[in-house]
N, C-alpha and C positions, 0 to 999 in steps of 0.2 A: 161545315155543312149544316151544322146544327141554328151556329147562328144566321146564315142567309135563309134558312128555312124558319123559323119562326121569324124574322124581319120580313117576310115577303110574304107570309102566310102561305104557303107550299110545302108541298111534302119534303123528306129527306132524301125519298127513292128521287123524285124529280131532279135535285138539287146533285144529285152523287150522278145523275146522268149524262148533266152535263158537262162533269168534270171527264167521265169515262168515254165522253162522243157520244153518248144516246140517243135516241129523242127525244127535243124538246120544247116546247111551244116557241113560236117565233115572239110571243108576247112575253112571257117566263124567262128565253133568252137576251131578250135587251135588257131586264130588269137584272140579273142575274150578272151578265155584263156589266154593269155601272155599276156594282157592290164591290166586284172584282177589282175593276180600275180604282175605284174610291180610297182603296185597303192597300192596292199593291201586292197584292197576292196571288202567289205560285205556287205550286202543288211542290209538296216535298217527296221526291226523287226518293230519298231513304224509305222512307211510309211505303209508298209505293212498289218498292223493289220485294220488299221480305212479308207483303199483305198476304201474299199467293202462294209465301213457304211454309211449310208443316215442319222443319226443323228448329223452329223458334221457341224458349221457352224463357218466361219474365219471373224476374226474381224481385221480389218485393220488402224491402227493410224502414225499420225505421232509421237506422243511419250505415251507414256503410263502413266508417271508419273505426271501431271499434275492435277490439280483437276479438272477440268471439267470434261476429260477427265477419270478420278475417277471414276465419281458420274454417267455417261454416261455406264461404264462399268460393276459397280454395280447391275445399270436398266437391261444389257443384263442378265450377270450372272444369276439373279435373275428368267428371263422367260426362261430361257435354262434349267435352273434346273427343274422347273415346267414343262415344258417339255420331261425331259430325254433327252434332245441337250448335246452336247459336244460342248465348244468351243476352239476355238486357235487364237493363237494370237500373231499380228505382230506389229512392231511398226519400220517405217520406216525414223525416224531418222530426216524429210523433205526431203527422197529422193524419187522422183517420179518416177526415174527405181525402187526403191525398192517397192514402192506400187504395180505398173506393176505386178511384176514377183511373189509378193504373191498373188496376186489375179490371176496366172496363176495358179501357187501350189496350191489354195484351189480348182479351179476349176479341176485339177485333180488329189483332191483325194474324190472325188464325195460327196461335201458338199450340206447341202441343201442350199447354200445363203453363200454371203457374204456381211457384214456390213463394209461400208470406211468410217470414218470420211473424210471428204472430204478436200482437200488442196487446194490453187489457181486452179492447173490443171485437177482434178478430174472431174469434170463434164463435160467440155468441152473434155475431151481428146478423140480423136477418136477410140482408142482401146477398148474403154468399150462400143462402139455403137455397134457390133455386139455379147455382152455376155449378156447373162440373171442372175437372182437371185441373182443380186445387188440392197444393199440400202444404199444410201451414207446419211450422219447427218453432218447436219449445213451448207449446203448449196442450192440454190434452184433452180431444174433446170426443164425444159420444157422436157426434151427428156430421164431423167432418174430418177427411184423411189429416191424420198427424202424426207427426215424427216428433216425440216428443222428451226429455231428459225426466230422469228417474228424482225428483227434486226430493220427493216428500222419502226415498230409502236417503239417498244421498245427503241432507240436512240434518234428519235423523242420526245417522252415524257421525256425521262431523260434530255436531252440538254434544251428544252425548261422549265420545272419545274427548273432544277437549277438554269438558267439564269434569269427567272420571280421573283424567289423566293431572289436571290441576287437583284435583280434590287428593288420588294418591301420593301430589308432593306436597300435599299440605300447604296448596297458596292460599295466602290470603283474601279470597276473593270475596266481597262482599254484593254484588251486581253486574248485572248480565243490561248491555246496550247494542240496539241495531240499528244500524247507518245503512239506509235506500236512500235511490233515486227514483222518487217520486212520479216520474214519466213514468217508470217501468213495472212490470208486472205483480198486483199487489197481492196474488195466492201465495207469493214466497214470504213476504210477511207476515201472513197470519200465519203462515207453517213453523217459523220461526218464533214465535208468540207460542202455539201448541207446544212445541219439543220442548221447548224451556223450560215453559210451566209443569211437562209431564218428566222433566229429567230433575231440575233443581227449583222445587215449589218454593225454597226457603228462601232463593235466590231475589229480589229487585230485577223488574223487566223493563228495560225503558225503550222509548221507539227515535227514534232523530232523521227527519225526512229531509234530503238537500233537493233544492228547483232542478239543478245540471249539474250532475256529477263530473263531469266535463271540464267545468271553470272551476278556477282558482278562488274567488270571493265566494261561492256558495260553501265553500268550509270556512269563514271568515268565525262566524259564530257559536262554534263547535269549542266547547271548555271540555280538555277529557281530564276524569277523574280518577284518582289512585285508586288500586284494587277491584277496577273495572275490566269484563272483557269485554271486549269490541267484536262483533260479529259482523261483516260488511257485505252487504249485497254482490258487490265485486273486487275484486283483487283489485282494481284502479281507485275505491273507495278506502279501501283500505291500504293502500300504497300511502294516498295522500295523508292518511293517518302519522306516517312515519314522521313525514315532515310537521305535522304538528306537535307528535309527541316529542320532538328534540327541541321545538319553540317553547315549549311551552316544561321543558326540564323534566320531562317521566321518559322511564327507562322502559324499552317494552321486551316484556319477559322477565321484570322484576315487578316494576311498579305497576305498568299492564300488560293487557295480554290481545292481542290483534288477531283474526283469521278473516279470510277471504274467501271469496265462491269466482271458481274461473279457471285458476294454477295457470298463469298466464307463463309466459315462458323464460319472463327474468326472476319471476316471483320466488324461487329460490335460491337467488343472485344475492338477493338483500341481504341485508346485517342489521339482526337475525332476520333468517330465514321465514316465508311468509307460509303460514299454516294455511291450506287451500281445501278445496276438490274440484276433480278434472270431472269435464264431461267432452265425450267422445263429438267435438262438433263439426270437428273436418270430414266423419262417417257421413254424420247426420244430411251435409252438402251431397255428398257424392250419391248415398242412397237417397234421394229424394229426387234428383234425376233420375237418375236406374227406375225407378218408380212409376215415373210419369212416361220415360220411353215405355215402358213394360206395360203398361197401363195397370197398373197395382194400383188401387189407393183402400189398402188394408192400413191400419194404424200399426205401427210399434212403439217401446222402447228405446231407449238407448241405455247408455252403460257408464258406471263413474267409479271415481277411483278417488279415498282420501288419502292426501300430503298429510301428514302431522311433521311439520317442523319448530321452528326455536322459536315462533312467536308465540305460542301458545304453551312454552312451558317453562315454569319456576325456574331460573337460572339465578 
């Protein structure tokens, strides 16, 4: 509608009237008619069916396949059902016009809510100060509903317990390195930056950004170093760690030391065992429906839990 309305110079109401049977100019309709025929275009049936339900609510990620991201969806699914909700679902790729313009599309097809996993620009962006019946997850902001993980207690305790806990076996640790993925949210790095500096100042801080933590070749040029610990943005960053350290002949838990953020669900399957923290994100899915049926959109917390296992200690 948008683009026969600005091609024809015409309104959108005109243009949506004719699609709906309205009135419409006999002149407006022949011109509107040849756009149609031109294109080949038919009204989608789906659009049309769920425009007029209130039990719709759009979930918003930048990918879907992820396991956090999983386990976060699961939680929604889960209270939508109990509810009679329908939901749909986008998955924006890391593009922040494409988050934009589904959460214009959810907004009209008169959903009750929408849920954004939230990306660097999500919260701040000024286009969602004037929308309602948004709830963004995993980020925490002052001026819009959030469900958000405990990152800065939770990194806290992880960085400190491992570093204490190597320090009382006397590993030899000479430097502290952290491995992100560079799309994703960069408050956790500077957090990671702080605790370090404020637990082991003596320590070497290094930072290693990969493009897609996703691909195989974006750890191509990752050299790890003896008596280093590896902090990884994610359990899947630091999975892939494994397979490097056994190419490249270090032992981890002797020569290094690896921890992860996620505690995915094989993550202490490995050999050794993959030092983590859980955050609650199958809740975080479920209450964030409950929410929006409820029409809550008060902010919380959520809640984590550190793994200390065998990658993070002197063996």
């Amino acid at each position: 509608m948008a683009d026969i309305s600005k091609q024809l110079g015409i309104s959108k109401m005109t243009v949506s009237r004719y699609f709906n049977g309205g009135y419409v100019s006999e002149e407006n309709r022949i011109k509107i008619d040849a756009i149609v025929k031109e294109n080949h275009y038919t009204p989608n049936k789906f659009a049309r069916s769920i425009r007029s339900q209130s039990n719709i609510i759009g979930f918003i990620a930048p990918r879907i396949e992820s396991y956090t991201t999983s386990l976060v969806i699961k939680g929604a699914l889960a209270a939508a059902n109990e509810s009679n909700a329908r939901m749909l679902f986008h998955a924006t790729g890391f593009s922040h016009e494409s988050e934009r313009q589904a959460v214009s599309e959810f907004n009209g097809l008169n959903a009750l809510g929408t849920i954004v996993i939230a990306s660097k620009h999500s919260v701040v962006e000024p286009f969602y100060q004037g929308l309602e019946n948004l709830i963004f997850i995993g980020k925490e902001s002052q001026q819009r509903c959030c469900l958000y993980y405990p990152e800065h207690a939770a990194i806290s305790a992880l960085v400190t317990q491992t570093l204490t806990q190597l320090q009382q076996q006397q590993a030899p640790v000479v430097a502290i390195d952290y491995i992100y993925d560079q799309r994703m949210l960069s408050s956790r790095t500077q957090l990671i930056q702080t605790t370090i500096a404020a637990t082991a100042p003596h320590l070497s801080c290094y930072l290693q950004s990969i493009t897609d933590s996703e691909q195989k070749q974006a750890y191509q040029d990752i050299q790890l170093q003896p008596q280093h610990v590896y902090f990884c943005a994610t359990d899947n960053i630091a999975i892939r760690l494994y397979r490097l350290a056994k190419q490249q002949q270090l032992k981890i838990g002797h020569d290094i030391w690896v921890v992860g953020i996620g505690d995915y669900d094989y993550s202490d399957l490995l050999v050794p065992s993959l030092t983590s923290v859980s955050f609650n994100y199958y809740q975080m899915g479920y209450q964030a429906v409950k929410k929006l049926i409820k029409r809550d959109f008060s902010s919380c917390e959520g809640q984590f839990e550190i793994k200390i296992r065998e990658s993070s200690q002197f063996i």
